[in-house]
C-alpha positions in Angstrom: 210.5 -14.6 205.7 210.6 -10.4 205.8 214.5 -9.6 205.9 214.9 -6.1 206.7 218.1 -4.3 205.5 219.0 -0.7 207.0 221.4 1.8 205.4 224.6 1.7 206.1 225.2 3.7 209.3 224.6 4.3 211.6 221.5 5.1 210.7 218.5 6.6 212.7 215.6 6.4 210.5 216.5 2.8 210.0 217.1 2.1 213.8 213.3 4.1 214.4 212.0 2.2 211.1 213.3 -1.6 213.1 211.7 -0.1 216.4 208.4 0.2 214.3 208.3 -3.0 212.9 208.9 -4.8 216.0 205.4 -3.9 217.0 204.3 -6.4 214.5 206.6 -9.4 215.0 203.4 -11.3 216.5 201.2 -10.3 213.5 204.0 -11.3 211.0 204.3 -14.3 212.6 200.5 -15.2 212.6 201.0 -15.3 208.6 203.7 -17.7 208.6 206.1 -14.8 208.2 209.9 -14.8 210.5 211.5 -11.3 210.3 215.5 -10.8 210.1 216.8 -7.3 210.3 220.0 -7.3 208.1 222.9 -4.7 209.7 226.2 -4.0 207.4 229.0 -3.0 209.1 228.3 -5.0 212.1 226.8 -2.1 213.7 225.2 -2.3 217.3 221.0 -1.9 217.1 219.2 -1.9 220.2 217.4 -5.6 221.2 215.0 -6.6 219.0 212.3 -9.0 219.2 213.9 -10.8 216.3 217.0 -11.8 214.8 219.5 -9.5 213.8 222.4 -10.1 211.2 225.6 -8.9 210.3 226.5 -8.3 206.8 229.6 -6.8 207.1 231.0 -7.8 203.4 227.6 -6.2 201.6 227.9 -10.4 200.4 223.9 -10.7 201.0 223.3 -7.4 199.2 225.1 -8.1 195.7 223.4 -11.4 196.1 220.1 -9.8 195.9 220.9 -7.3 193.8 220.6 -4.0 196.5 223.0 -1.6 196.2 225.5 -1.1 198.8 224.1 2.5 200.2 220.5 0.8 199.8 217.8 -0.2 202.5 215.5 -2.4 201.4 212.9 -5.2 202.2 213.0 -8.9 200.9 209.7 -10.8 200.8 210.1 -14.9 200.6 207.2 -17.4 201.1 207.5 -19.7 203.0 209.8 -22.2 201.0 212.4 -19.4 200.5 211.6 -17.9 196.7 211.6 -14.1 196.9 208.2 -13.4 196.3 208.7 -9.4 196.1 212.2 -7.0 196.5 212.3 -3.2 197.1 215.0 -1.7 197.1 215.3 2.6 198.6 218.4 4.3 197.8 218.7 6.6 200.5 215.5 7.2 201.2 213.4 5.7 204.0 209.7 5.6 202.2 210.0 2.2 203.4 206.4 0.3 203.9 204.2 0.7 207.0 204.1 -2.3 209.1 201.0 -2.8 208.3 201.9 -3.0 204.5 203.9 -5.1 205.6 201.1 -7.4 207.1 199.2 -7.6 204.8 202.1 -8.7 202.4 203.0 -11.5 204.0 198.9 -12.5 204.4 199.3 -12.5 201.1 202.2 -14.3 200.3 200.7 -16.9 203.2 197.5 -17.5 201.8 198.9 -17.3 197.9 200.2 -20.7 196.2 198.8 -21.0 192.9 201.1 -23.7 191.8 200.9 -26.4 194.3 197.7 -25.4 196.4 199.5 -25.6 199.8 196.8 -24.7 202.3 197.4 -21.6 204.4 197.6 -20.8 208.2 194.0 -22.5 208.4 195.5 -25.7 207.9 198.8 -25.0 210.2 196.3 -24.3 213.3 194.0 -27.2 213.1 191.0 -25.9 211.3 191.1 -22.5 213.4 
């Protein structure tokens, strides 16, 4: 999973930075890899081709350890363990979406403790 959190806002980079990466939902999702963009707030985004939260409380953030003016992007494989966190103060040097692919390709392919085959298994050999 790839959660997504934007500044709090409304912000326009963010909402440009959610636009981006929902030209990659399909390749994401080809690496075993669901993305969530995280709102505080409860701010309106335009539709996007994934789920969208509310974290109106900052809850999620403390949780995770962001900062409450933060945006950041949470990596998890596929059984829910953060695999990588970063976090952006105010800035938006956020990764490219294809950074972003090739993280969760990683994360997909990657299980050195238990040797879970990757997306070759989940498509039949393919």
């Amino acid at each position: 999973m790839l959660l997504v959190f934007a500044h709090p806002g409304p912000c326009t980079d963010c909402a440009t930075y959610l636009d981006e990466i929902s030209q990659v939902v399909d390749d994401l999702r080809s690496w075993g890899t669901r993305l969530v963009g995280v709102l505080p707030d409860g701010e309106d985004a335009s539709p996007c081709p994934f789920p969208l939260l509310s974290d109106q409380s900052d809850e999620g953030r403390r949780r995770l350890g962001i900062g409450a003016d933060e945006a950041a992007v949470i990596l998890t494989d596929r059984w829910g363990e953060v695999f990588e966190v970063a976090a952006y103060g105010r800035d938006h040097d956020l990764p490219l979406p294809r950074q972003l692919i090739e993280s969760a390709k990683i994360v997909d392919l990657t299980c050195g403790e238990c040797n879970v085959p990757g997306p070759e298994w989940r498509n039949g050999g393919t």
